[in-house]
C-alpha positions in Angstrom: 88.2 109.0 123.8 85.5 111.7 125.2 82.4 112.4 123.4 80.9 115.2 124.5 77.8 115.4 126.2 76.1 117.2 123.9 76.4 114.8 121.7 74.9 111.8 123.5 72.1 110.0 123.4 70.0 109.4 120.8 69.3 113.0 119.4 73.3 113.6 119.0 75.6 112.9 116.4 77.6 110.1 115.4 80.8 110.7 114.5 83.3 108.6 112.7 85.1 108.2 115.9 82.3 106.9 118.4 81.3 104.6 115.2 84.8 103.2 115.2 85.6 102.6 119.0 82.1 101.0 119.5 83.0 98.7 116.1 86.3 97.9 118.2 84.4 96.9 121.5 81.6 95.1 119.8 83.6 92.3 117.3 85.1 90.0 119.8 86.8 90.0 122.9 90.3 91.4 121.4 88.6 93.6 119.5 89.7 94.9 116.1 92.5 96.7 115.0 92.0 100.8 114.9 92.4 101.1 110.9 90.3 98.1 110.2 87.7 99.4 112.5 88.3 103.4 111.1 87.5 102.1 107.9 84.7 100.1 108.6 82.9 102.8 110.0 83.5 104.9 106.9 82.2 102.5 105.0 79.0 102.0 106.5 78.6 106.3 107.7 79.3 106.5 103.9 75.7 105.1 103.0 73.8 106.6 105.8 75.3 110.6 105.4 73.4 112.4 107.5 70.2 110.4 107.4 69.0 108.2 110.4 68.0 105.2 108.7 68.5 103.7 104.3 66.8 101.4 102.6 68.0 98.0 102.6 68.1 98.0 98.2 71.1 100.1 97.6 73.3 97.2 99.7 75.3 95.0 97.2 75.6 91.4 99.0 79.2 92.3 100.5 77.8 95.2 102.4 74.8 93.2 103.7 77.2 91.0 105.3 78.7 94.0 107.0 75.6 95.4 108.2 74.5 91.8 109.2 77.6 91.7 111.5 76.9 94.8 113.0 73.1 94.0 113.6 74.3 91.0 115.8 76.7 93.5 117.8 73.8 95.7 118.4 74.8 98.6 116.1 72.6 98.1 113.5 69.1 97.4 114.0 66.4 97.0 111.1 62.5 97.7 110.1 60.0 97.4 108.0 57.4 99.3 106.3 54.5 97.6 104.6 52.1 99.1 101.7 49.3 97.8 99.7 50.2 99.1 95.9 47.4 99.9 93.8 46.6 96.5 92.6 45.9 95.7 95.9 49.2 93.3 96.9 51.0 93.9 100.0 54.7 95.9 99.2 57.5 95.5 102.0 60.3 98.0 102.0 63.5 97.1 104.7 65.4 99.9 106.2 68.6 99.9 108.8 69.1 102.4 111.3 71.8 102.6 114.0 71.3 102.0 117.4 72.5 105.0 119.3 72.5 104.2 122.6 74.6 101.3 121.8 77.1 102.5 120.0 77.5 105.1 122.9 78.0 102.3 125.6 80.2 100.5 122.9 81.9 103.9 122.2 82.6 104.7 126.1 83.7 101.0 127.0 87.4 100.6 127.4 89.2 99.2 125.0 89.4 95.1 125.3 91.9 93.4 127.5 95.0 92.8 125.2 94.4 95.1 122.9 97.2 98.0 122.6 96.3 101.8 122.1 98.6 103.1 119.9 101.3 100.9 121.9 105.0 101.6 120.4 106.8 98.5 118.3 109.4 96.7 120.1 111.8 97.7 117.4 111.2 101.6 118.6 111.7 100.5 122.5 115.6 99.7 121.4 118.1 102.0 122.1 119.7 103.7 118.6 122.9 101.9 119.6 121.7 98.4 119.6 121.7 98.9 115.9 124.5 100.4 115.5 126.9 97.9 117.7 125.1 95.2 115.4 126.4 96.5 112.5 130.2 97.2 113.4 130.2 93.7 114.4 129.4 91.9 111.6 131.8 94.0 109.7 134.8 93.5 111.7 134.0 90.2 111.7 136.5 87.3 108.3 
């Protein structure tokens, strides 16, 4: 996969596709399969849009969990911002933002040792015959 330099670094886009290969090279050392990491990352690009960082409160429990995972991976990071309200007390809101530069090296890494890229089933590997000599044996067969 090439990302194109314009869109490195920090002030470039993410896409769907650097989010999913760095998801891929940051879960464990096999890595995670392309749909399960395709649609993770459109799960989590779905709450940002085009904004650099939400606010922790629109996350239901299940998606925390999510965005926990990705926080020990390095591609999530989190803040806070503090505020006195007009009573006086203290008022903490919690954001998460993505860590570009680390989903760029996650994005460019290879992918992990042992894990095909769109490798071909063993079933396709076997010549159309094969299937058919099967067959007309077990029919000529009492």
């Amino acid at each position: 996969m090439a990302i194109h330099p314009e869109n490195r670094g920090i002030e470039g886009t993410l896409t769907i596709d650097d989010l999913t290969h760095a998801i891929r090279n940051s879960i464990d050392s096999e890595g995670m399969r392309e749909e399960e990491a395709r649609a993770m990352a459109q799960h989590i690009l779905n709450f940002f849009g085009y904004n650099e960082r939400i606010i922790d409160n629109i996350l239901e429990p299940e998606d925390r969990d999510a965005f926990y995972m990705l926080e020990d991976s390095g591609i999530l990071t989190t803040e806070r911002e503090e505020t006195t309200l007009y009573d006086g007390r203290e008022w903490r809101i919690h954001y998460w933002l993505f860590k570009k530069e680390r989903i760029q090296e996650l994005a460019q890494a290879p992918v992990p040792v042992g894990q095909p890229v769109n490798a071909p089933s063993i079933y396709e590997e076997m010549p159309e015959d094969l299937w058919e000599v099967r067959g007309e044996k077990e029919e000529t067969e009492p």
